[in-house]
Structures are given as structure tokens and as C-alpha cells.
N, C-alpha and C positions, 0 to 999 in steps of 0.2 A: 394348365389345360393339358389332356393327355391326349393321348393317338389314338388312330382304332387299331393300327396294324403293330406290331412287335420290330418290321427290320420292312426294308427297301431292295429291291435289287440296283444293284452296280455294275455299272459295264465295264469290260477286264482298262478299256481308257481311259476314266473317272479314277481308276486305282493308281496308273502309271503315272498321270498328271499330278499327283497328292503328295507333298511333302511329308518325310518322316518325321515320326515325335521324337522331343526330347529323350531322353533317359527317364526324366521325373513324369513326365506324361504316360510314356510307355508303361512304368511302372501301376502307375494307376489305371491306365488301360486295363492290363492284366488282373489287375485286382476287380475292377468290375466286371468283369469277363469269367472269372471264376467263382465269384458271386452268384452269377449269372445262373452259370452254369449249376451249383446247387441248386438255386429255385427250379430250373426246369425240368428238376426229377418231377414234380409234381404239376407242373404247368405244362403242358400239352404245345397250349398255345405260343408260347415262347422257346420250343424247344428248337426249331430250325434256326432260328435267327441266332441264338448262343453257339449253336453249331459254326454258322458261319462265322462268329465273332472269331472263334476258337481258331479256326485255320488259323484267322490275323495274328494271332499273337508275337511269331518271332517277331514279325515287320511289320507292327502298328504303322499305320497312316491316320493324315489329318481324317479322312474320310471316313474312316474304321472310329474314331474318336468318335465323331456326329452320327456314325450308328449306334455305338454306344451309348449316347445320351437319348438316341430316339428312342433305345430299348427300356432307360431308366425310367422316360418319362412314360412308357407304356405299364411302366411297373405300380407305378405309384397309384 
């Protein structure tokens, strides 16, 4: 089942409270995130939310992960 919206807002609290990823996580973090980020040369509508992903990238969090999957699942 997919989303109607591409990303969520986060309050700077929800971020502080979130444990970091692993290594192997983070790694595919990144990797979906730059993914991402090709597709929304053309996608309009996912382009803000890859943006944000993009910040996360040094310091993935658990939270930044569950954006990442809300974005996959609005992909599909």
C-alpha cells in the first residue's frame, strides 16, 4: 500500500531522541538516498524530501531510515 505524501516533517526532538545506524545500515541508507536523488531529476514531487534525506546522510538515524522507507514506499 503506498502514501499519498513523499516525506514527513520532523521536529529537531524526534531527531535528538533517534539512535544511530549501524555502519551496514547507514551504508544502505546512503545508497537509497542517492537513488533517490537520481529519480527526482524528474520527479517534481519527491524532490524536497530527497533533499532532506540528503542533509542526513553523514549522521543517518533510526528516524531518517523510516523516512527513507516512507519515500520508497511512495515510489513504488
Amino acid at each position: 500500500m503506498g502514501v499519498s505524501t513523499p516525506g514527513e516533517k520532523r521536529e529537531f526532538e524526534d531527531r535528538e531522541d533517534s539512535l544511530d545506524l549501524t555502519h551496514e545500515e547507514a551504508f544502505r541508507f546512503r545508497a537509497i538516498v542517492a537513488r533517490g536523488n537520481y529519480l527526482a531529476q524528474d520527479r517534481s514531487d519527491v524532490q524536497f524530501a530527497v533533499k532532506e534525506l540528503s542533509r542526513r546522510m553523514s549522521t543517518p538515524k533510526e528516524c531518517d531510515w523510516i523516512s527513507a522507507k516512507r519515500l520508497g514506499r511512495y515510489l513504488i
